[in-house]
N, C-alpha and C positions, 0 to 999 in steps of 0.2 A: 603403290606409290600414288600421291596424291598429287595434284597439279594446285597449287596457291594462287587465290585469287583476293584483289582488293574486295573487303567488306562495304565499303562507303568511300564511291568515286570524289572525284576533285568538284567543289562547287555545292557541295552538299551542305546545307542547314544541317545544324547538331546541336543537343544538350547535354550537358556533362552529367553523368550519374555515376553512383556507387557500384564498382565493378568486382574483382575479384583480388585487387591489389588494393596497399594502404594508399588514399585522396586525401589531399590537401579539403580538409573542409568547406574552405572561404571558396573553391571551383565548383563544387557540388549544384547543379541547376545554370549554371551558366550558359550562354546560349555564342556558336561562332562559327566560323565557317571550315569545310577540309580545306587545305590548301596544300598538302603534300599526303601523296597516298601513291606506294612503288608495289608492282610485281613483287619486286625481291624483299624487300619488308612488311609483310603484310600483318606484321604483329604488333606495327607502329603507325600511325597513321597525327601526321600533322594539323593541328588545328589555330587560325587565326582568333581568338574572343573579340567578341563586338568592341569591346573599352580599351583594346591595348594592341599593339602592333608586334609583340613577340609571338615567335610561335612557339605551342607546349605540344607532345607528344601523348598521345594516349591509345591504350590499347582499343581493339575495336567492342569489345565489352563493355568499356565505357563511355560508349558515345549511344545516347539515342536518336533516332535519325526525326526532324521537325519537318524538312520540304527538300525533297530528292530533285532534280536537274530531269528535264527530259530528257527523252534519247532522241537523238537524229530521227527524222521520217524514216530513212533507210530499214534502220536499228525496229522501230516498231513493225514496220511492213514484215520483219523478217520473224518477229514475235509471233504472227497472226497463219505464217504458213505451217503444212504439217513438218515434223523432221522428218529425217530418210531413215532409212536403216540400218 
């Protein structure tokens, strides 16, 4: 059993590219922000585009990520310890 995890959290720079599904060509290279991205749907992930205030849905195959969000200090600190066993 697998555990489902967002691919590209909220606040994430994105560009639209050619995925595995048929694209609307005129989105191809487009540049937007995530603004909806659930535990429970991790097959969709909502994107605002820089020119337009609808949000469009896309898979996470289709999004190439341009400038990731930091993590909390906390989040890094915990990156840099070893794990347990």
């Amino acid at each position: 059993m697998a555990i489902p995890w967002v691919a590209v959290p909220e606040g994430t720079r994105v560009r639209i590219k050619q995925g595995n599904f048929p694209l609307d060509p005129t989105l191809r290279g487009r540049t937007g922000v995530v603004v909806a991205a659930s535990d429970y749907q991790t097959q969709s992930i909502g994107v605002a585009l820089d020119d337009s205030t609808e949000v469009r849905y896309f898979s996470p195959g289709e999004l190439e990520v341009t400038h990731a969000p930091a993590l909390p200090p906390d989040r890094e600190a915990a990156k840099q310890r070893r794990s347990l066993p």
